[in-house]
C-alpha positions, 0 to 999 in steps of 0.5 A: 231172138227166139226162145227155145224154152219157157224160161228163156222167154222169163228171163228175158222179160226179166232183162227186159224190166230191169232194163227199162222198168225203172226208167220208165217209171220215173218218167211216169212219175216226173211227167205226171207230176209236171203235165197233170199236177194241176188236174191232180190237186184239184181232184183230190184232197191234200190228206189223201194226197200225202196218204197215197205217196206214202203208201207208194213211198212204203211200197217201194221202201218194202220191194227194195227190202225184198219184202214182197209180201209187204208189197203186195199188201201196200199195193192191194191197200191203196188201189182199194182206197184210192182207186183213182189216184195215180199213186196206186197205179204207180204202186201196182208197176213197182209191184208188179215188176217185184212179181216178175223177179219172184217169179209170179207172172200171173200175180204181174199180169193181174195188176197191169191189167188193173192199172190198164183198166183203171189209171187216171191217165191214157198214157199210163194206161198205155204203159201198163198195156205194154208191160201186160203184152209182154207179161203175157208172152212170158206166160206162153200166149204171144197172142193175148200180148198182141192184142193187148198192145194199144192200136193207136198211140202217141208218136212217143211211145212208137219204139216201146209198143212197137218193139214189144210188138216184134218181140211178141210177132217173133215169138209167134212165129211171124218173123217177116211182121216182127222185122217190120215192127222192129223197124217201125221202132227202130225208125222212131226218135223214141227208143231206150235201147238203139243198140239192143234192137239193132242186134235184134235187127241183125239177127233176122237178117242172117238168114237171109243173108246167107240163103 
């Protein structure tokens, strides 16, 4: 679907996070817990441990009061002290997506890049890439989204890098390239939203269907 105005293209980013933001965070976090729980407590002192989860904890308690200010300032507090810790990665995804529902994409775009640049994990990294590149799109440059998207990355992730790959391709204008990201993402096991890709899918066949 193009967008013929810049608020469509927010709004539907908006969509976009609301539909998968909260999964993919709470997979973030499970999988972290399970896959680097070892790495992670023997990196780090148990006091900070309990420190950053109830920092993260506090940030979303203040998101889920409408409280972005609060937020903003938990998050900001966290990545200053522990940097390195996952919890401030988590911190700055709830953050940023209580960015984008209040409208401030900028404010979004530089905490995804921060998470981009300085998560422990490659996997969050790449999470927080996606998020960027379609972050960027919604401020008007499909181009920055592109090249923000990672080249390489593990087969799990196919359908959410390659369907923010059509989204963004489409927007630029590219529709044969944006069908085939599409279909890349429709072809993977990995894919959230079948149903909605599809339609995206079948959208760009009507043209050609009835030329």
């Amino acid at each position: 679907m193009e967008y013929e105005t810049e608020e469509q293209q927010v709004e539907a980013l908006k969509a976009w996070w609301n539909e998968n933001g909260r999964a993919v965070i709470t997979g973030v976090v499970i999988g972290a817990a399970v896959i680097g729980s070892w790495t992670f407590w023997q990196s780090h002192k148990e006091a900070q441990v309990v420190a950053a989860s109830d920092s993260f904890s506090r940030t979303l308690e203040a998101i889920n009061a409408n409280d972005n200010a609060t937020a903003a300032k938990l998050a900001d507090e966290l990545q200053d002290d522990q940097a390195d810790s996952l919890y401030s990665s988590y911190a700055n995804f709830a953050a940023a997506r209580s960015d984008v529902e209040n409208d401030n994409l900028q404010g979004a775009a530089d905490r995804l890049k921060w998470v981009a640049d300085n998560a422990p994990q490659d996997d969050i990294q790449l999470i927080a890439k996606v998020r960027l590149a379609r972050v960027q799109g919604a401020l008007g440059d499909a181009a920055a989204g592109l090249s923000t998207l990672p080249a390489s990355f593990p087969e799990v992730f196919t359908g959410l890098v390659e369907e923010a790959r059509g989204d963004l391709l489409l927007q630029n204008g590219d529709v044969d390239a944006a069908r085939s990201a599409y279909e890349s993402a429709q072809d993977s096991e990995y894919i959230t939203n079948r149903e909605g890709l599809t339609m995206k899918l079948n959208e760009l066949a009507t043209p050609a269907s009835s030329s």
